[in-house]
N, CA, C and O atoms as a GROMACS GRO file, in nm:
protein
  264
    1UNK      N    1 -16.533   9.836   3.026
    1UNK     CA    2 -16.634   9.931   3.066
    1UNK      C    3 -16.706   9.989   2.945
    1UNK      O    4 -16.827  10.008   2.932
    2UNK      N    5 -16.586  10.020   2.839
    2UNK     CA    6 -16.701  10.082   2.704
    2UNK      C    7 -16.815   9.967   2.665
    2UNK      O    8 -16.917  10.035   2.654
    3UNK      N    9 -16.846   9.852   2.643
    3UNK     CA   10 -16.898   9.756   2.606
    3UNK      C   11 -17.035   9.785   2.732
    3UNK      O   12 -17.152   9.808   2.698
    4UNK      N   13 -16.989   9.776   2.866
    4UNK     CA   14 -17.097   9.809   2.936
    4UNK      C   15 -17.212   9.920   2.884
    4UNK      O   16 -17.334   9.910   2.872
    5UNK      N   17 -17.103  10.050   2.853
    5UNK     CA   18 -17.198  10.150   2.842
    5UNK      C   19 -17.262  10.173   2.654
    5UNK      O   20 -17.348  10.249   2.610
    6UNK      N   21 -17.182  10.080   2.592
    6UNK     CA   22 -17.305  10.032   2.477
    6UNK      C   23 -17.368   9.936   2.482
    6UNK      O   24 -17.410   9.910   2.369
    7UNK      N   25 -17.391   9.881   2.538
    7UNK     CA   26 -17.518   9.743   2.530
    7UNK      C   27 -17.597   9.814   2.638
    7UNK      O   28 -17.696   9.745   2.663
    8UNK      N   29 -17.594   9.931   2.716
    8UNK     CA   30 -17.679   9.949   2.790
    8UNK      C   31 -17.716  10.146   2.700
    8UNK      O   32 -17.753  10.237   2.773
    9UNK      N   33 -17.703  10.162   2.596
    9UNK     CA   34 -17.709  10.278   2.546
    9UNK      C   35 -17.626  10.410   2.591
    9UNK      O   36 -17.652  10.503   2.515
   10UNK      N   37 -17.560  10.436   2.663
   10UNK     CA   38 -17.555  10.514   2.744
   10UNK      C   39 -17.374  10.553   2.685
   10UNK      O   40 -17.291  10.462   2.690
   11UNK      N   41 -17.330  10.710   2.628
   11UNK     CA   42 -17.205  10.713   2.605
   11UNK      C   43 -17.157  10.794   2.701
   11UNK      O   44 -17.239  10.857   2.767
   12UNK      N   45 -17.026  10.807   2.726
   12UNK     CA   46 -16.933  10.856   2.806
   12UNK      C   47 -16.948  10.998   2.734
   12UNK      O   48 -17.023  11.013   2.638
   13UNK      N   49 -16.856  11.117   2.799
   13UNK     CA   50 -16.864  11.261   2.780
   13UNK      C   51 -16.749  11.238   2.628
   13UNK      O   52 -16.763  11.288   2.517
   14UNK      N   53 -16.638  11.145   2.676
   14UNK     CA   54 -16.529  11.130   2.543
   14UNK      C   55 -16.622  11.076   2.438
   14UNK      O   56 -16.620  11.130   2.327
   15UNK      N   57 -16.723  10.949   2.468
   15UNK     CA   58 -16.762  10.909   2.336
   15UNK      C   59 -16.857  11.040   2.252
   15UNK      O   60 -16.879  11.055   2.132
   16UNK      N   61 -16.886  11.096   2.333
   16UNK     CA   62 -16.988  11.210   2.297
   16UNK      C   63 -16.910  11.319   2.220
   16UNK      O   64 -16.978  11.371   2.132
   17UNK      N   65 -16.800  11.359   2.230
   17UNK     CA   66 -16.720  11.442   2.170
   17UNK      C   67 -16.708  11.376   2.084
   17UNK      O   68 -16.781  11.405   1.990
   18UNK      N   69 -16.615  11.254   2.064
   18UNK     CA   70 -16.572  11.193   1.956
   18UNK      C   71 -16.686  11.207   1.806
   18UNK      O   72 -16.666  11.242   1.690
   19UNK      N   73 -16.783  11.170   1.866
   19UNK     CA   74 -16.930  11.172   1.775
   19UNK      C   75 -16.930  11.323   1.723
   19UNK      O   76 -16.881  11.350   1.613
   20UNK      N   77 -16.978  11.406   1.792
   20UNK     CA   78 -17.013  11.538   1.805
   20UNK      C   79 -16.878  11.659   1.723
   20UNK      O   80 -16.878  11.781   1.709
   21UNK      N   81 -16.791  11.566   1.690
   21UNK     CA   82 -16.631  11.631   1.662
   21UNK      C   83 -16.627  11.813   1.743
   21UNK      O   84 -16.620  11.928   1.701
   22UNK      N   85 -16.635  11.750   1.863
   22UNK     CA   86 -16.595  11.899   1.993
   22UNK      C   87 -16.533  11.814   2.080
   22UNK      O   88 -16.542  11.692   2.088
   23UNK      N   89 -16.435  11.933   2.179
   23UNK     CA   90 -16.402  11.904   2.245
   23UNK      C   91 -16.474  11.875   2.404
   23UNK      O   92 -16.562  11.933   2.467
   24UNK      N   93 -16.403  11.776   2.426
   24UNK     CA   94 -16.432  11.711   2.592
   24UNK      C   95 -16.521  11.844   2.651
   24UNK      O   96 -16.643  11.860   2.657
   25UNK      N   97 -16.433  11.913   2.684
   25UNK     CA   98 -16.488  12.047   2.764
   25UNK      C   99 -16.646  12.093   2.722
   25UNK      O  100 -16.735  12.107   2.807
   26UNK      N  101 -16.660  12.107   2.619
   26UNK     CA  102 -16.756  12.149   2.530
   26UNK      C  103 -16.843  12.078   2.586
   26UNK      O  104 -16.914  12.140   2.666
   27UNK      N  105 -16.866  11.950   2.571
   27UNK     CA  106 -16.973  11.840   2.592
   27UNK      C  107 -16.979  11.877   2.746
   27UNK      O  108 -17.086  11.882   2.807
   28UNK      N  109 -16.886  11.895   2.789
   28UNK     CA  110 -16.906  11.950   3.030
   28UNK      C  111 -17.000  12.061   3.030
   28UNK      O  112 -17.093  12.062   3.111
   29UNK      N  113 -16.977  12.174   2.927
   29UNK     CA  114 -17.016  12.276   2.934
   29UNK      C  115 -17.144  12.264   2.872
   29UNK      O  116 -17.241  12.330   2.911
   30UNK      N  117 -17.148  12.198   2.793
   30UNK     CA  118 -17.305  12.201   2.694
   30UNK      C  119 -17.405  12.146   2.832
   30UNK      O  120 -17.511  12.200   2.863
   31UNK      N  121 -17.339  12.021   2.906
   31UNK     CA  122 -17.429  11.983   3.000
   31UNK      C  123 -17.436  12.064   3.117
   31UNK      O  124 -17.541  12.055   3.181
   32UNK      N  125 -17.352  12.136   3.157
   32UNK     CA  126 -17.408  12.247   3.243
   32UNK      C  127 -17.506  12.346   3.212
   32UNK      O  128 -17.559  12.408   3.304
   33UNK      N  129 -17.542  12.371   3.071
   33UNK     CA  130 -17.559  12.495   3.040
   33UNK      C  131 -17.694  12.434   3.006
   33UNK      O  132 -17.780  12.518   2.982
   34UNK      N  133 -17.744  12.273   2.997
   34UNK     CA  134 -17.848  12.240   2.958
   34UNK      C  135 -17.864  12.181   2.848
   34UNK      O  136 -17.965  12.114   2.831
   35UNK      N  137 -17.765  12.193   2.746
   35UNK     CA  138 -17.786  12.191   2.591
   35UNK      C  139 -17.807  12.053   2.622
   35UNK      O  140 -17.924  12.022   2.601
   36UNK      N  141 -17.732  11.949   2.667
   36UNK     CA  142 -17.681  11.799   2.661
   36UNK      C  143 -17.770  11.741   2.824
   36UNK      O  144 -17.769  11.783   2.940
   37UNK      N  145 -17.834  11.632   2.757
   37UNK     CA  146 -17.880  11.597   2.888
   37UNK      C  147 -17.783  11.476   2.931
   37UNK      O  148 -17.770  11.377   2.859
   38UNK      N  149 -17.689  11.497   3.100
   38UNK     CA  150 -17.612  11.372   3.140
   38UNK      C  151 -17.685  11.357   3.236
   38UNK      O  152 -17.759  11.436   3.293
   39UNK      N  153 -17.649  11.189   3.263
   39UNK     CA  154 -17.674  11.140   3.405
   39UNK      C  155 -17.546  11.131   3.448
   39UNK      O  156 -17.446  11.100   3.382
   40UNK      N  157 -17.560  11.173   3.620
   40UNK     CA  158 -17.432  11.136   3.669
   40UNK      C  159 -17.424  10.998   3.745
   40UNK      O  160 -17.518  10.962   3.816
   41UNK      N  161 -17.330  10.934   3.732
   41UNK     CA  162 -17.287  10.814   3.802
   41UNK      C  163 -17.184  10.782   3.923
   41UNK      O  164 -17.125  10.875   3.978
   42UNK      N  165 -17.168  10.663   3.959
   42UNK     CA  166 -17.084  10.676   4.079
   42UNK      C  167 -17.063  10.773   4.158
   42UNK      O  168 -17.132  10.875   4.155
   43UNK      N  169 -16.925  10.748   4.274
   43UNK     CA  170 -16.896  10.841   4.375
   43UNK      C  171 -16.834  10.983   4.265
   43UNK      O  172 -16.867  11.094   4.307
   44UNK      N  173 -16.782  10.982   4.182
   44UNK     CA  174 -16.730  11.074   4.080
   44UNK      C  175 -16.778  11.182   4.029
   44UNK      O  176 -16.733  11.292   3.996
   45UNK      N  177 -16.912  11.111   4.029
   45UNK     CA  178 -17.039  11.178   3.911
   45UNK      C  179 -17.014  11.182   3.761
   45UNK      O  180 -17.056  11.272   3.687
   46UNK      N  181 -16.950  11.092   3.727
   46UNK     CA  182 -16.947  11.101   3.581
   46UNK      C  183 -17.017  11.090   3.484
   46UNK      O  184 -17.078  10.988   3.451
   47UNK      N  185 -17.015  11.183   3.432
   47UNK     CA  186 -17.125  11.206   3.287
   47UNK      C  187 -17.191  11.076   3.235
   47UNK      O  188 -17.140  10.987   3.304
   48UNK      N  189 -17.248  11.040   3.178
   48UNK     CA  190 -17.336  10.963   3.089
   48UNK      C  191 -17.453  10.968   3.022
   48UNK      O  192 -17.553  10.951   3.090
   49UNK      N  193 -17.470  10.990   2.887
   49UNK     CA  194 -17.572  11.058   2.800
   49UNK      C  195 -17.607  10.958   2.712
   49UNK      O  196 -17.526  10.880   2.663
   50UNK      N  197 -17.735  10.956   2.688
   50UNK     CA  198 -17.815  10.827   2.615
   50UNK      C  199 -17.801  10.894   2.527
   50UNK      O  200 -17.789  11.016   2.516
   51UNK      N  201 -17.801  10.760   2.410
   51UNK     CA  202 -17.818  10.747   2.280
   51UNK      C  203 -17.900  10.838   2.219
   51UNK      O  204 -17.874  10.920   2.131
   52UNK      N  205 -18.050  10.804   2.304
   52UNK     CA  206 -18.160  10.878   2.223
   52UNK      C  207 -18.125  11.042   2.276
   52UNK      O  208 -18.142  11.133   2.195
   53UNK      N  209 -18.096  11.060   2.357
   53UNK     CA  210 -18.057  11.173   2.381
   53UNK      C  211 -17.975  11.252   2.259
   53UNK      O  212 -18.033  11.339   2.194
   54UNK      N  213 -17.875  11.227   2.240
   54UNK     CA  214 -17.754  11.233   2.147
   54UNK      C  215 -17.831  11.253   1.993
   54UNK      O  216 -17.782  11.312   1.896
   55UNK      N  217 -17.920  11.207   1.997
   55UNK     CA  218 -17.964  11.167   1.877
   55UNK      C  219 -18.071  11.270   1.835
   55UNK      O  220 -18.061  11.340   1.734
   56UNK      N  221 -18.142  11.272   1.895
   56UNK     CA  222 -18.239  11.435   1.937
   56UNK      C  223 -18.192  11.539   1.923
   56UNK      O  224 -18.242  11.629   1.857
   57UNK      N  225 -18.080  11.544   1.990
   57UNK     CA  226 -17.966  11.692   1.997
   57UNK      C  227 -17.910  11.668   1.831
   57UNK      O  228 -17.847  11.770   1.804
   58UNK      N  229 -17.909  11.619   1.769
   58UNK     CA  230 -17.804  11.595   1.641
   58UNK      C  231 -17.958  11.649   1.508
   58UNK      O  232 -17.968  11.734   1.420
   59UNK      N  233 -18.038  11.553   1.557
   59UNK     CA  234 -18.189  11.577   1.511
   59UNK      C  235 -18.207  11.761   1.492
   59UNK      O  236 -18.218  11.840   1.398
   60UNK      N  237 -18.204  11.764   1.588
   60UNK     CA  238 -18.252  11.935   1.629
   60UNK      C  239 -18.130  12.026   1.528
   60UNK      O  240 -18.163  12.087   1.426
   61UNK      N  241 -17.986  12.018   1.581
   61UNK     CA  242 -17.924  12.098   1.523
   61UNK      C  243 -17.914  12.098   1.407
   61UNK      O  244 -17.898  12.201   1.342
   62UNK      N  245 -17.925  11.948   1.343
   62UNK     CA  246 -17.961  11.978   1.160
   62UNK      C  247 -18.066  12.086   1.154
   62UNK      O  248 -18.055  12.197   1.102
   63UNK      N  249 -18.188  12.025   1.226
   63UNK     CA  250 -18.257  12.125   1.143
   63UNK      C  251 -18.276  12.256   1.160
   63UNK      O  252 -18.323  12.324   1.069
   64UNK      N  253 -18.244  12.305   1.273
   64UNK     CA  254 -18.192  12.435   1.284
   64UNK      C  255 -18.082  12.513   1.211
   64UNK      O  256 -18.073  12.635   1.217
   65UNK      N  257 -17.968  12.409   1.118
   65UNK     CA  258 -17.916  12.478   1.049
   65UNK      C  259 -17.994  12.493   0.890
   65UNK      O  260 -17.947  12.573   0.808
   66UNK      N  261 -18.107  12.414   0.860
   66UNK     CA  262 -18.114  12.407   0.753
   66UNK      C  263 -18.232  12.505   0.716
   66UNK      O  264 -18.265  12.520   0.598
   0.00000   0.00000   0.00000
């Protein structure tokens, strides 16, 4: 399934933490709160956040710290 969701851009809420060094929760909460844009999938609704997405958000917070 991980292979699916990189050749099609798209990371899981874990791959997103892992990247982001926060916890799981964090990344639930960032997307409730708006910060993180997910799509939900299946009967589950499980998270899934594009690349370029991820990448924007990482974009932004540099330069907001700098």
């Amino acid at each position: 399934m991980a292979r699916i969701n990189q050749a099609n851009g798209m990371l899981t809420a874990r791959q997103v933490a892992r990247l982001l060094n926060v916890h799981i929760n964090t990344v639930r909460r960032w997307d409730g709160k708006g910060v993180l844009k997910a799509h939900r999938i299946g009967p589950r609704g499980d998270r899934r956040f594009s690349r370029e997405n991820i990448a924007l958000f990482l974009a932004e917070s540099s330069r907001l710290e700098a």
